[in-house]
C-alpha positions as CSV (number, residue, x, y, z in Angstrom):
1,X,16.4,-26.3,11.4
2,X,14.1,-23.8,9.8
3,X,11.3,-26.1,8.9
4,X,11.9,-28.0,11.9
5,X,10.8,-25.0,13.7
6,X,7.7,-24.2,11.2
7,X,6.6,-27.5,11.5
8,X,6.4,-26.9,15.6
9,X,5.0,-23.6,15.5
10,X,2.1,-24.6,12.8
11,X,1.6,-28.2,14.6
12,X,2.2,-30.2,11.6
13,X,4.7,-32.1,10.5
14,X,8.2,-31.5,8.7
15,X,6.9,-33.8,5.5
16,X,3.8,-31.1,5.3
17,X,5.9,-28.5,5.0
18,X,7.8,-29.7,2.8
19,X,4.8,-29.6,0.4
20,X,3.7,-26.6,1.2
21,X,7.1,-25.0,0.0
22,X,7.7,-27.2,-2.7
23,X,4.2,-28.4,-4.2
24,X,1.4,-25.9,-2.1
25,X,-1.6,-27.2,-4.6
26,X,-1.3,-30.1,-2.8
27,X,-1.9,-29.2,0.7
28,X,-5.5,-28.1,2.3
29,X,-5.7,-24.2,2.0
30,X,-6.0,-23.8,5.6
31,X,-3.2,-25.6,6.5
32,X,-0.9,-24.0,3.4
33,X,-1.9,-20.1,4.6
34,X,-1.1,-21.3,8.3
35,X,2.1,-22.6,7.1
36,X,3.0,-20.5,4.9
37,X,2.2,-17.2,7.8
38,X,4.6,-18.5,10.4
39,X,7.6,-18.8,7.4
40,X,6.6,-15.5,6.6
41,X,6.9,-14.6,10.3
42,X,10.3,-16.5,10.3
43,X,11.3,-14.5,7.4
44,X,12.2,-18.5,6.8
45,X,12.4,-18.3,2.5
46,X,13.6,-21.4,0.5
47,X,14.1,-19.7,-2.6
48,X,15.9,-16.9,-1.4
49,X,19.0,-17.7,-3.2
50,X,17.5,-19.5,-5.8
51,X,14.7,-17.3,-7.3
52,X,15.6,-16.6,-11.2
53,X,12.6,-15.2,-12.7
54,X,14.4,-15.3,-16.1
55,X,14.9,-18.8,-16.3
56,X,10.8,-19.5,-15.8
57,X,8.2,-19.3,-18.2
58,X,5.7,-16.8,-18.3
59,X,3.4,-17.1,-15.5
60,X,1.5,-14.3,-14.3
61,X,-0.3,-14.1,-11.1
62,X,-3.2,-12.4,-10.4
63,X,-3.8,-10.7,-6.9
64,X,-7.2,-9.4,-6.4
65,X,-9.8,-8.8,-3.7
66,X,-12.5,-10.7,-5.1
67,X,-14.3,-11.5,-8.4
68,X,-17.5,-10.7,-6.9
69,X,-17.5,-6.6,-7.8
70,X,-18.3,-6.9,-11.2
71,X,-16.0,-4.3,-11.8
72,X,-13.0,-6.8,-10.7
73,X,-15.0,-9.0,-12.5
74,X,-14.3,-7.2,-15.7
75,X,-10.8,-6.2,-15.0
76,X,-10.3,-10.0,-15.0
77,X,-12.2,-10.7,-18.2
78,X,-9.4,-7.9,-19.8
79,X,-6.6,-9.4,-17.8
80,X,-7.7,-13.4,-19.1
81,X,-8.1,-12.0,-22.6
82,X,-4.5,-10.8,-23.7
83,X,-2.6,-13.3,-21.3
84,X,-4.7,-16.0,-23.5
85,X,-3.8,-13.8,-26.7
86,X,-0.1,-13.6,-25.5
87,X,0.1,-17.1,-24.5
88,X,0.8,-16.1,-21.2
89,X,-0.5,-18.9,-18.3
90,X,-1.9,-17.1,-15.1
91,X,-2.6,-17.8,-11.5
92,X,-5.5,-16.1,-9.6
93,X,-5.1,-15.5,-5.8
94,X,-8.2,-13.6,-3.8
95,X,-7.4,-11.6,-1.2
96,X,-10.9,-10.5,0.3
97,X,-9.0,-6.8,0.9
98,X,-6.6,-8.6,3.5
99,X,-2.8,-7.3,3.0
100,X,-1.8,-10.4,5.4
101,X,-3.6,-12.9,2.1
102,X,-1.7,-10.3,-0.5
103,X,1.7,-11.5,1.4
104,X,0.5,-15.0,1.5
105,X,0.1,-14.7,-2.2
106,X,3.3,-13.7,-2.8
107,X,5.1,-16.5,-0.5
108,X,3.4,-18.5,-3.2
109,X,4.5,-17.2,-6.0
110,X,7.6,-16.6,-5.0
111,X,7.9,-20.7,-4.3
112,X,5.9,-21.3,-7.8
113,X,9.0,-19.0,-9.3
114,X,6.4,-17.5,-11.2
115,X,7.4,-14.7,-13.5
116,X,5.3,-11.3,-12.9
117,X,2.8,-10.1,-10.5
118,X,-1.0,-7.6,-11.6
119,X,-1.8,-6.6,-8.1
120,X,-4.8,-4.8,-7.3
121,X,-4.2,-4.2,-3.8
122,X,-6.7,-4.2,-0.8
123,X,-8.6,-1.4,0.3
124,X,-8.0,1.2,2.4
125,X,-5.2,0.0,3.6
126,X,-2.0,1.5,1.7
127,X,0.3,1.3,4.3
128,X,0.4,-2.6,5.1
129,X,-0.1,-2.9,1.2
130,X,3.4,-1.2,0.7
131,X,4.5,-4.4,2.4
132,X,3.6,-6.4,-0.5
133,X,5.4,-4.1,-2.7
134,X,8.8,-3.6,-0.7
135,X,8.8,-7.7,-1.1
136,X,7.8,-8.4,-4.6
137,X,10.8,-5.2,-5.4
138,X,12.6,-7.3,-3.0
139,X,12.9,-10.2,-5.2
140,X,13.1,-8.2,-8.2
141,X,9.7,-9.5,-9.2
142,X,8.1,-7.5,-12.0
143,X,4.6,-6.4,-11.3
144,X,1.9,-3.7,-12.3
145,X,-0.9,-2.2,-10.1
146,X,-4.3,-1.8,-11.4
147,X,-6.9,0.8,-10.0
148,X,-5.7,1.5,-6.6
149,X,-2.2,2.8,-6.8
150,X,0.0,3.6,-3.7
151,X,0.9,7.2,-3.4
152,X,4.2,6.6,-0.8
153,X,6.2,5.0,-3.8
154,X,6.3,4.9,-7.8
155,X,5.0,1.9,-9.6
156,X,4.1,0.7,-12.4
157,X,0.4,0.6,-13.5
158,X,-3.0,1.0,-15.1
159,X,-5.4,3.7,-13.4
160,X,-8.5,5.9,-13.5
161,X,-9.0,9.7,-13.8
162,X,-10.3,9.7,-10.8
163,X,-10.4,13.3,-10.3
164,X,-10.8,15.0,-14.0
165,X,-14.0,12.3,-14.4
166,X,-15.6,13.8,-11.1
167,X,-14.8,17.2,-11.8
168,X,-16.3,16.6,-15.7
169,X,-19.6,14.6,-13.8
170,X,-20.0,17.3,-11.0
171,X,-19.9,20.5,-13.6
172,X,-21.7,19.0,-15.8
173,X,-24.8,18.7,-12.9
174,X,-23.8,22.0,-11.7
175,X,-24.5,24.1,-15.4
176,X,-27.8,22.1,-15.7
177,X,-28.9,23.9,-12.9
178,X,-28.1,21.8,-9.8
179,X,-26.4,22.9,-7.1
180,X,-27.4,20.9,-3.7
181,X,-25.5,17.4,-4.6
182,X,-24.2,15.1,-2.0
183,X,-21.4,12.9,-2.6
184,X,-20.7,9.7,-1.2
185,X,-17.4,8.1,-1.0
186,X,-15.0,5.9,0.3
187,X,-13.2,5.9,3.2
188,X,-10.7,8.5,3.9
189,X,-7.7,6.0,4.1
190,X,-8.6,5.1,-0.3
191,X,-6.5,7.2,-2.3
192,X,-9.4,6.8,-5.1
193,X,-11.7,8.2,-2.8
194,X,-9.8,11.2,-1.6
195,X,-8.9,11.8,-5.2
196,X,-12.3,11.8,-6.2
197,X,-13.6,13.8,-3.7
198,X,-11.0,16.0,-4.8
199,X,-12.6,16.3,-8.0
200,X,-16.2,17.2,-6.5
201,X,-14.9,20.3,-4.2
202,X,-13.2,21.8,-7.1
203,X,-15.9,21.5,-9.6
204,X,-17.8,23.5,-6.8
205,X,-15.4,25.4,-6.5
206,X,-15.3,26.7,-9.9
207,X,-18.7,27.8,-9.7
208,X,-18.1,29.6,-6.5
209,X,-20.2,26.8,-4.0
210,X,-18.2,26.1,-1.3
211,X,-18.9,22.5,-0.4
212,X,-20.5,21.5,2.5
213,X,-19.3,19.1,4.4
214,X,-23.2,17.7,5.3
215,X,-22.9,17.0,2.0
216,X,-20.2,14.7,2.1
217,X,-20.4,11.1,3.4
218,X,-18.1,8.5,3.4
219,X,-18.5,4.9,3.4
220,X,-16.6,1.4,2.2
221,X,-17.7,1.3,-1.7
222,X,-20.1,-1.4,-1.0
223,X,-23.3,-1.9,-1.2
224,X,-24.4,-1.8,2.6
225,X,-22.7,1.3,2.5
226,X,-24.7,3.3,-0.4
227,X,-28.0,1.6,1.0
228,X,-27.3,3.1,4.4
229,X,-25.4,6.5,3.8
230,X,-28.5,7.3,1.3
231,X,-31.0,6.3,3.8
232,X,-29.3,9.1,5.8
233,X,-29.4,11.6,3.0
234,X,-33.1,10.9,2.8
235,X,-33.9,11.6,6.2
236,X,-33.0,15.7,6.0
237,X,-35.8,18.3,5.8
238,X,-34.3,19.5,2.5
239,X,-33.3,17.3,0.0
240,X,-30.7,16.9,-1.9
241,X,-31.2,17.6,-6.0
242,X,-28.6,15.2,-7.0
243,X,-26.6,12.2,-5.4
244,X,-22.8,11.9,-6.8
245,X,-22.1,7.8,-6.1
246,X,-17.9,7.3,-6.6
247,X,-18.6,3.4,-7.3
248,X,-21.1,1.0,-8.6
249,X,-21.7,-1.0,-5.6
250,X,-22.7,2.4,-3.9
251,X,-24.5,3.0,-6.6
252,X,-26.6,-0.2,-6.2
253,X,-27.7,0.7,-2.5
254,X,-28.3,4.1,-3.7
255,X,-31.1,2.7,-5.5
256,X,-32.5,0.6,-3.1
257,X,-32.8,3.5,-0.8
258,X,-34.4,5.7,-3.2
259,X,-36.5,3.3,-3.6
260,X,-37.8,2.4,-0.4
261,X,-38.4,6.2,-0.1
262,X,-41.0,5.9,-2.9
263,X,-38.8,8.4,-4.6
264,X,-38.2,8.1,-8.6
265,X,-34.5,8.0,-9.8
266,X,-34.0,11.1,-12.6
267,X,-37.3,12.7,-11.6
268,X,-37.3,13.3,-7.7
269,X,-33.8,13.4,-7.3
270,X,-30.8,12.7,-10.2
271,X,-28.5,10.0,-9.4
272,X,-24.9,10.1,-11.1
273,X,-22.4,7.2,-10.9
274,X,-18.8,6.9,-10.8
275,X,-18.8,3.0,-12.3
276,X,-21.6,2.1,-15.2
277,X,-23.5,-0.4,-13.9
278,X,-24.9,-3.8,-15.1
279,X,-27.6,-3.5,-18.2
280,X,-30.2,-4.5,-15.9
281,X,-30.0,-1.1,-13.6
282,X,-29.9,1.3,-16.7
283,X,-32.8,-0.5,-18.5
284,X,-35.1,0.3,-15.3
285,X,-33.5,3.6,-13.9
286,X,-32.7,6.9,-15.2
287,X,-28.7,7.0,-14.1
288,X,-25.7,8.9,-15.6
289,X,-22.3,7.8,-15.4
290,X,-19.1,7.7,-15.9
291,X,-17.9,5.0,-18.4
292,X,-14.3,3.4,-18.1
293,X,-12.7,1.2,-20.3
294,X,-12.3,-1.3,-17.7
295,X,-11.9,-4.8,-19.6
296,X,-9.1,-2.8,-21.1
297,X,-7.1,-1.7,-17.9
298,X,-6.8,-5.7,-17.1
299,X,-5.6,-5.9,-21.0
300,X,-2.9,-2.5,-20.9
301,X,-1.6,-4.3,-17.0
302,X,-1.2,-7.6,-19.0
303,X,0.9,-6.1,-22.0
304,X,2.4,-3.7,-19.6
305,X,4.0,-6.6,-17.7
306,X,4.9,-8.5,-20.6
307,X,6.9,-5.4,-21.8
308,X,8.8,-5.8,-18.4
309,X,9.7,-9.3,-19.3
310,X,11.7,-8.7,-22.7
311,X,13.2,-5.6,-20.6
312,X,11.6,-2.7,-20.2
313,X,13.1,-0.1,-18.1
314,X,11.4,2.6,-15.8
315,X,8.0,3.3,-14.7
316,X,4.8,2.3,-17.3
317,X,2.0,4.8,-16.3
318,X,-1.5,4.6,-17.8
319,X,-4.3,6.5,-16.7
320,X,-7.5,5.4,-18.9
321,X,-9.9,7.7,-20.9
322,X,-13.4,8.0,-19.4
323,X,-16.7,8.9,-21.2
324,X,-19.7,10.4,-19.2
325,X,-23.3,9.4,-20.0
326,X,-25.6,12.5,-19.0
């Protein structure tokens, strides 16, 4: 009766969803997510009683936002690496920052009966994110976070030191003699973000500034964002000595701002970024940053999961070093 009803509701018929629970690579994507949403809706689940992780090889999946960001980019290049050392098949489902994909994804998996989730959730959007997690725990599914952690609940995970590395980057401007920097961030529903700005006010703080909050802007972590929040910045009477940018994306529209501005990058005004960018940026323009080991957060959530699978018990923390590039 249950696909019977699916099959109505999605306007197809009961043979295609069939396939889509039982062999999904087979169906058109738009017609699998469409499916695949209203037995999500139905809470309608064919392997609820018959999902043994233990008996399946393996297989991780990879849920991501996009392999665009080159700093995804290289968290997958980590992740690839040790499941190709470990002999560990993987899966890669994109999100685009949509929770409603991320549960898709997992419908997926959960039909695939693969074996352990890396989950780098969407942005900004923790609560509909904890979704995903209350269903992979659910189904007893083992799986790590990378970067963007959830602070409601406790998981396992691989993450940056988001504040200490701002706090190091800021005091570090701040005993070389500048003391007007703006900061721009993300949105005020990223933990990173808030975590980071965190990081800024008390590295004023220590040196008796009290930060201003004309000083602080807040974007999305893309590009558009640091192009147009820095256009802002440009526009006041007084400029700012140094712009604090908490990801490389921002980073990148920083620059073009400057830029446009006529302004020179290390002379005019100092620009410090949270992410190191590509060669090609640091060749031409005078930026510090703050260096992760980023290849080897996707390889610590891939040995981290792994761990899970011959039994590990409890939570698997790992906050990465950092190094700073002044």
């Amino acid at each position: 009766m249950g696909i019977r009803k699916i099959a109505a509701l999605a306007n197809v018929s009961i043979a295609t969803v069939s396939r889509v629970l039982n062999t999904p690579e087979l169906v058109k994507e738009n017609t699998r997510n469409k499916v695949l949403k209203i037995a999500q809706e139905l809470e309608y689940h064919k392997y609820n009683s018959s999902y043994t992780p233990a008996l399946k090889k393996d297989e991780i999946a990879v849920i991501m936002p996009d392999v665009i960001n080159s700093f995804f980019a290289r968290i997958l290049e980590g992740i690839v690496k040790q499941a190709k050392a470990l002999k560990l098949p993987l899966n890669l489902y994109l999100t685009h920052d949509d929770p409603e994909e991320e549960l898709i994804a997992v419908d997926t998996i959960l039909q695939k009966q693969t074996r352990g989730v890396i989950l780098i959730r969407s942005r900004n959007k923790e609560k509909e994110s904890s979704k995903t997690i209350l269903k992979l725990n659910k189904y007893n599914i083992p799986f790590v976070l990378v970067d963007r952690d959830i602070s409601s609940t406790n998981n396992s995970g691989v993450f940056l030191s988001n504040a200490n590395a701002v706090y190091d980057a800021i005091n570090l401007l701040l005993q070389d003699g500048y003391e007007n920097i703006s900061i721009i961030a993300g949105s005020k529903n990223s933990l990173n973000s808030n975590q980071r700005l965190d990081g800024y006010k008390e590295a004023l703080n220590k040196h008796n500034i009290i930060s201003q909050e004309s000083n602080i802007y807040r974007g999305d972590f893309s590009m558009q964002s640091g192009l147009e929040l820095t256009r802002e910045i440009l526009k006041k009477k007084v400029l700012p000595e140094a712009i604090f940018s908490c990801a490389n994306e921002i980073t990148i529209g920083c620059l073009k701002a400057i830029s446009e501005h006529g302004l020179r990058v290390g002379k005019d005004i100092k620009l410090f970024s949270f992410n190191k960018l590509d060669a090609s940026y640091l060749n031409n323009f005078d930026i510090s940053y703050v260096e992760h080991p980023v290849e080897s957060m996707g390889e610590k959530s891939v040995t981290i999961l792994k761990n899970k699978f011959v039994g590990t018990k409890g939570l698997i923390r790992e906050i990465v070093n950092y190094k700073i590039h002044y």
